[in-house]
Residue frames relative to the residue before (quaternion, step in Angstrom):
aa qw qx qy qz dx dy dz
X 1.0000 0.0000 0.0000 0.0000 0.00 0.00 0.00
X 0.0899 -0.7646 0.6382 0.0100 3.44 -1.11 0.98
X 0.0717 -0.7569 0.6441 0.0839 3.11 -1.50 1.54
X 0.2767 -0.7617 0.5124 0.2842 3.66 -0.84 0.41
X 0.1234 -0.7723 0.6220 0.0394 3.93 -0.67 0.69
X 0.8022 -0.0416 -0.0028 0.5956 3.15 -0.61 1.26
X 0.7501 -0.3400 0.3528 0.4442 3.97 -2.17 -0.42
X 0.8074 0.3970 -0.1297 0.4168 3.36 0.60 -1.52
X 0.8604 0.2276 -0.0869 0.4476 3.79 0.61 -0.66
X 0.1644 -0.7260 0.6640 -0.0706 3.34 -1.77 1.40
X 0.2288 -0.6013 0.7509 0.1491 2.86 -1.88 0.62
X 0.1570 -0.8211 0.5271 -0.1526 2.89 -1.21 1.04
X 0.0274 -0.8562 0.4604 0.2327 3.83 0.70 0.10
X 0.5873 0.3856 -0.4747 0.5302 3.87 1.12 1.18
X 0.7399 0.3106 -0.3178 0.5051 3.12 0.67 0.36
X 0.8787 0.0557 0.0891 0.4658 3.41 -0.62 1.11
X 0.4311 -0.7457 0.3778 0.3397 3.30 1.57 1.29
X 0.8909 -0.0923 0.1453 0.4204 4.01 0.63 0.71
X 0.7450 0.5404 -0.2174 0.3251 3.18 0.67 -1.85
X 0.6886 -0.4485 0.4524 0.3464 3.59 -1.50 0.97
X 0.2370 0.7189 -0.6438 0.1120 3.61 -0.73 1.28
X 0.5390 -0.5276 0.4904 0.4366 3.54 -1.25 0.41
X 0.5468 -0.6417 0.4836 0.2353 2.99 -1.35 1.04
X 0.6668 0.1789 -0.3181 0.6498 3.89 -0.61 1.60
X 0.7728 0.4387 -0.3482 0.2985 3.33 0.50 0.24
X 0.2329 -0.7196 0.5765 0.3090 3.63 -0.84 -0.64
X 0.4102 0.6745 -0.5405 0.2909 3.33 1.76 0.95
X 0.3505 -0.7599 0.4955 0.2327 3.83 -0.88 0.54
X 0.6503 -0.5835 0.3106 0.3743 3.66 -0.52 1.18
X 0.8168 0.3057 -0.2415 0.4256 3.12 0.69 -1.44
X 0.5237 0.5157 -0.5594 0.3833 4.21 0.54 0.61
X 0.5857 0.5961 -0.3375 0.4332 3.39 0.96 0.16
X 0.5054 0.7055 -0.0538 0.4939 2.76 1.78 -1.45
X 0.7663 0.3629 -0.1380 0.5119 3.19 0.67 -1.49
X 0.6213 0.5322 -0.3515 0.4551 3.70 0.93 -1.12
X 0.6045 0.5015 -0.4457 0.4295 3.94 0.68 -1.00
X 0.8415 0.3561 -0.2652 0.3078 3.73 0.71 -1.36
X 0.3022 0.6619 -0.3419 0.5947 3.39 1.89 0.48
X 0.5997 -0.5696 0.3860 0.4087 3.89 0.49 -0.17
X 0.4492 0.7303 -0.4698 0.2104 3.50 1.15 -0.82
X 0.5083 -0.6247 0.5865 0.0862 2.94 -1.66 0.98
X 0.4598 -0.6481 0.4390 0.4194 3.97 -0.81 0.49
X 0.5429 0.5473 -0.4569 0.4438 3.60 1.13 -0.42
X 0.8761 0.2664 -0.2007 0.3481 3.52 0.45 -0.94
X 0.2305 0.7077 -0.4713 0.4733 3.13 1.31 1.13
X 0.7850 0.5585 -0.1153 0.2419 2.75 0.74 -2.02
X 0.4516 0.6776 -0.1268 0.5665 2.55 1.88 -1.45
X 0.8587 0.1902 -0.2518 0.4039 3.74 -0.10 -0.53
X 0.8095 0.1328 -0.3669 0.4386 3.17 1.56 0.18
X 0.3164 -0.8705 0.1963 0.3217 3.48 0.50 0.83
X 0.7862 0.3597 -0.3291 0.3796 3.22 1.60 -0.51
X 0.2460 0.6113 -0.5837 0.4744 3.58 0.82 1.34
X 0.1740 -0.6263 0.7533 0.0997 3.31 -2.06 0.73
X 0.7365 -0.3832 0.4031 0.3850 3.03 -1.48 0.02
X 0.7223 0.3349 -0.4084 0.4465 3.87 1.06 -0.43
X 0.5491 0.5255 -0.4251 0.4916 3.47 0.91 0.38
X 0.5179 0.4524 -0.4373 0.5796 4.09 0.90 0.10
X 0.5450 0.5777 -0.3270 0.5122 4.12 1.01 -1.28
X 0.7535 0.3601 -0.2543 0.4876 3.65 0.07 -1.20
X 0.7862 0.2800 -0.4089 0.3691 3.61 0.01 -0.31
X 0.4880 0.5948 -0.3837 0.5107 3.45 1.27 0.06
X 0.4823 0.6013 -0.2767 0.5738 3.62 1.36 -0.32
X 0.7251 0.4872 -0.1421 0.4655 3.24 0.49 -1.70
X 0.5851 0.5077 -0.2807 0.5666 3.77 1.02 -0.99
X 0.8033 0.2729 -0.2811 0.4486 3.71 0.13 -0.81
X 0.6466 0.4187 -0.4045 0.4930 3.39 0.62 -0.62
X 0.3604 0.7401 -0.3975 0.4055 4.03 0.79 0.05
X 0.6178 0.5113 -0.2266 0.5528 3.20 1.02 -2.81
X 0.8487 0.3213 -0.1794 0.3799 3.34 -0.55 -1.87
X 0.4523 -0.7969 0.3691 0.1556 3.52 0.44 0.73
X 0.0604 0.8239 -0.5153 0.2279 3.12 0.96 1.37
X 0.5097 -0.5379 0.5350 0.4057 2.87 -1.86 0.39
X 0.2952 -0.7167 0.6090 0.1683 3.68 -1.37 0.78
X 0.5400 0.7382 -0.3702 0.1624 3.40 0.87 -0.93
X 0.2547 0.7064 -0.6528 0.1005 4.29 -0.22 0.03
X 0.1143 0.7775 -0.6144 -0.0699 2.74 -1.11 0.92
């Protein structure tokens, strides 16, 4: 089953046993997630993953807050 969440991120239960990944990727929302609250910079995100942009750091920060405030996430 595939859900789409937002432009940039999916769940998928083949890919990544479920978890929130950019869509073409097998990057998981929350290592981005984790690198921003680590200090990372968007450059050196980018840097470690090259095929992310800056609106794909934006959207999971989206995805994180809309998470808190218990929004619906669901778009398909």
């Amino acid at each position: 089953m595939r859900v789409e969440i937002g432009k940039y991120i999916v769940m998928d239960t083949e890919i990544c046993h479920g978890k929130p990944v950019f869509k073409g990727t097998r990057i998981m929302v929350w290592q981005v997630l984790e690198m921003l609250r680590l200090g990372y910079k968007e450059e050196e995100i980018l840097e470690q993953f090259p095929s992310l942009t800056k609106e794909h750091i934006r959207e999971a920060l989206r995805f994180a807050v809309s998470l808190s405030k218990g929004e619906e996430l669901v778009r398909i």
